[in-house]
N, C-alpha and C positions, 0 to 999 in steps of 0.2 A: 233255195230260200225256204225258210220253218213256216208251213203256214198250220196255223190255229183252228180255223174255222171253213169250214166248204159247205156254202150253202146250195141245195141241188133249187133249181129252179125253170119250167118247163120252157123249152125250146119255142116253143110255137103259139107264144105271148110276150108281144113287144112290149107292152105297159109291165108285165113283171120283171123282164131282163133289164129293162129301165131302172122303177124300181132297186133292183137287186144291186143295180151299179152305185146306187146312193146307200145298200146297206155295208155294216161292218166287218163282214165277211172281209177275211182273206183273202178269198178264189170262193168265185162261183164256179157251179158246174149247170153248164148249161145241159139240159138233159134233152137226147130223143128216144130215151127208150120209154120208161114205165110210164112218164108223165102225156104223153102225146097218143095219141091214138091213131091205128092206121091205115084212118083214112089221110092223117094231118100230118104223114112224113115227109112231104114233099115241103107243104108250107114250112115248118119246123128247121128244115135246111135252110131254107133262103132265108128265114126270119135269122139264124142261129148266124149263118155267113154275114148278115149285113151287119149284127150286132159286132159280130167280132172287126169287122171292116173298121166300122164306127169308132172302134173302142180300141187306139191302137197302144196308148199311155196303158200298160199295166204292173206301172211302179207301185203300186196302191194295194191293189188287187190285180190277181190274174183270173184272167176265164179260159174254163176247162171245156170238155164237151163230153158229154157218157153217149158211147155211140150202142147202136142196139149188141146184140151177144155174136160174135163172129162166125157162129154156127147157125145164123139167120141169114137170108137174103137182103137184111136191109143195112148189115154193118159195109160193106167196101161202097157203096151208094153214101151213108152217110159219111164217112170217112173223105169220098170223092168229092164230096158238096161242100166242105168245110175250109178241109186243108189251106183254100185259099186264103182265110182269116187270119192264119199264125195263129195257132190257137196255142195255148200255154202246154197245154197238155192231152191225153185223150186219157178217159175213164173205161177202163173194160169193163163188161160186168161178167154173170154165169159163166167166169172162169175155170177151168177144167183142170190143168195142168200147165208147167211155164211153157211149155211150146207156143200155148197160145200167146203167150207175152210177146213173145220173140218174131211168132208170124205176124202179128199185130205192128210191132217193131220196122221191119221188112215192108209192110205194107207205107208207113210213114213216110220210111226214109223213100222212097218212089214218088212220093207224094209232096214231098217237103222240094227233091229236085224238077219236079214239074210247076212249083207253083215258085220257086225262087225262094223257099225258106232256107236259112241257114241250115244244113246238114246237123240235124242232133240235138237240135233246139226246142223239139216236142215231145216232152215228156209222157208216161204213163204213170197213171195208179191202179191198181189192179183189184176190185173186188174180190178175193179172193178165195171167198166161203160162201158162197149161193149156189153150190152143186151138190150133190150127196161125193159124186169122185173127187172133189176137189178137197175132203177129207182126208183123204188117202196120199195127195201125190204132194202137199210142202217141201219132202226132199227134192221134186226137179228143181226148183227155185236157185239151188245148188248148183246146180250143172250149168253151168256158165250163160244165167240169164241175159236178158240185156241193159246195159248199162243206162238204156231211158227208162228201165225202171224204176220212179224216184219215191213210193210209197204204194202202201199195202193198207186195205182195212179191211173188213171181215163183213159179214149181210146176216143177220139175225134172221131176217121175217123170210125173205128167201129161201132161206137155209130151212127153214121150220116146213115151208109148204114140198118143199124136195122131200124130204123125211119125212113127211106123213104127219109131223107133230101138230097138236091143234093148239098148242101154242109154246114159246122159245123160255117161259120162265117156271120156277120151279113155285106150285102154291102152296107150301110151307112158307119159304121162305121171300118168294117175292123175287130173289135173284135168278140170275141165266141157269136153265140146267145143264148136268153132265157134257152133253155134247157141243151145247153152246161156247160155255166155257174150253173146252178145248181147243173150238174153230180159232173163240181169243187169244188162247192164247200160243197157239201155234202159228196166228197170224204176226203175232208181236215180236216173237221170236227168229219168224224167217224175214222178217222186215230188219231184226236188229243183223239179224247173218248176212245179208246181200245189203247191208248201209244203204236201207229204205226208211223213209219215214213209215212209221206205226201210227193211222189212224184209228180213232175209237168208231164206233157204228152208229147208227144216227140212232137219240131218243124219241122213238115216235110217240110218245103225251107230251104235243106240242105246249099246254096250258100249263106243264108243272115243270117250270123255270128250276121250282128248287130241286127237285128230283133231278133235273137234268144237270145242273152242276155238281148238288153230291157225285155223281155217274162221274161227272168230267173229273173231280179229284180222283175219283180209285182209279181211272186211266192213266194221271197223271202219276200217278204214285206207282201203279202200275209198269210204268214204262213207255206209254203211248204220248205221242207226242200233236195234240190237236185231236177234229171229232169232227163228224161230216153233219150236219142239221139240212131238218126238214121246212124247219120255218125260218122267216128272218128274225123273230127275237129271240131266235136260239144263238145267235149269232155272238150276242155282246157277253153271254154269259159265258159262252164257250173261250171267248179271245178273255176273255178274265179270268178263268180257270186256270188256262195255259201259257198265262206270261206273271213271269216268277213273281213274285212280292218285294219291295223293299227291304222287308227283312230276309227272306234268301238271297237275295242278291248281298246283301250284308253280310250274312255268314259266310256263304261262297266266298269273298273276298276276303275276309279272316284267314279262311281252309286253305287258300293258294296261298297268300304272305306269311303263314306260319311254314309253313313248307318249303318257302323260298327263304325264310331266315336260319331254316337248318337243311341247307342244304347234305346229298348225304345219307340223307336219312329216310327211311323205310315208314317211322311208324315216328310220330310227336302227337304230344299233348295241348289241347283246345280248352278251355270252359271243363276243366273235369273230367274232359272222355279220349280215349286213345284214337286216333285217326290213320286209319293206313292209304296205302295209292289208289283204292276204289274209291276214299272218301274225294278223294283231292280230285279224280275224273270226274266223278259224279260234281264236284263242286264247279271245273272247267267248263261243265256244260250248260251248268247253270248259267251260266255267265255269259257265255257262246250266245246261249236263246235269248238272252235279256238285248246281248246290242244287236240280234239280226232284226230284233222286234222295234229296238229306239233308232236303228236305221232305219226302217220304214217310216217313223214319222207318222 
């Protein structure tokens, strides 16, 4: 399923997970890393387990969980405390290289058969640029990851304090610098090679709604498909960003029935402009996301 919007929201606060279950979001990500403090990991388990108990319809929305970085003592604990939930998915974060994926993977499926979850049914999204090595290593991703990896997004601010940067944008011009840009778009890229969804990073100026949707077009147009938010009114701008318009879905339907009325054919003419088999996939997928989206209702 396409989701649009992943709003993270801390683990170890029942009135926000409440909350968050009334917001627009796609998939929450129920969080016990950055948001919780550690004295309050234990709370954060049982609060996160009961939510997910509670919460078992996730035809709407799914709830995810970010568990702490695997190279801590507190991820196979919190992974232990959860699993009972069915939880949609698990969020890795300070990902290093895809082994981590994979051991992460391994660790699930142990877990999915101890608590009576369908074998395979718990997905991962992998943060996958909040290390200085995890610049380096995109191609393991290649190497025969695991197949519960169903998306990828990148960590700006992370990424910045790894590197020493005192901050991730470039003050000319306001946009991501050199290296930022890279983590982008090497994340977009090995998401589209392993048929991972490609998450955008969150916009942390929670108050500049328009600044964050401009963001959500150049992702969209970019390639990326959805965007993780920090707050809940990030939430409705993001799912409106990323569900096509009326009028693309218009032309999409154009682009495929012109194609279908010559069959055959490589390359035909639309409105004036020559269209080849990129235009026509690019048009299929539009279309694709429009009904995963009016099937969800």
């Amino acid at each position: 399923m396409i989701i649009r919007s992943w709003l993270f929201v801390p683990g170890d606060s029942e009135k926000k997970m409440a909350k968050g279950r009334e917001n627009a979001a796609d998939a929450l990500i129920l969080d016990l890393e950055d948001s919780v403090s550690d004295d309050r990991q234990d709370i954060a388990r049982e609060l996160t387990l009961a939510f997910l108990k509670a919460n078992p319809d996730r035809s709407r929305q799914q709830l995810w969980v970010r568990i702490n970085p695997l190279d801590s003592d507190l991820s196979l604990p919190d992974l232990a405390a959860i699993m009972g939930g069915a939880p949609d998915g698990i969020v890795i974060p300070k990902v290093k290289t895809a082994a981590d994926i994979n051991r992460l993977a391994d660790y699930i499926r142990i877990l999915e058969i101890r608590e009576g979850v369908p074998e395979g049914q718990t997905k991962i999204l992998s943060v996958a640029t909040e290390t200085a090595e995890s610049l380096l290593t995109f191609p393991t991703y290649l190497e025969n990851v695991t197949p519960r990896l169903s998306a990828l997004t990148w960590g700006g601010e992370d990424l910045s304090a790894a590197l020493g940067a005192s901050s991730n944008r470039n003050p000319a011009t306001g946009g991501y610098d050199d290296v930022f840009l890279y983590a982008k778009s090497m994340c977009l890229a090995t998401a589209r090679a392993v048929d991972a969804q490609p998450v955008g990073v969150v916009y942390v100026d929670f108050r500049d709604l328009e600044g964050l949707e401009a963001e959500c077009l150049r992702d969209r147009q970019s390639g990326f498909i959805g965007k993780a938010a920090i707050h809940p009114a990030q939430s409705e701008v993001i799912n409106r960003a990323f569900t096509p318009s009326d009028e693309e879905i218009e032309h999409a339907q154009k682009v495929v029935q012109v194609f279908e009325d010559n069959p055959g054919l490589g390359t035909v003419g639309l409105d004036g402009k020559m269209l080849d088999m990129p235009h026509l996939k690019q048009a299929r997928n539009t279309l694709e996301l429009a009904k995963q989206i009016a099937d969800r209702g």
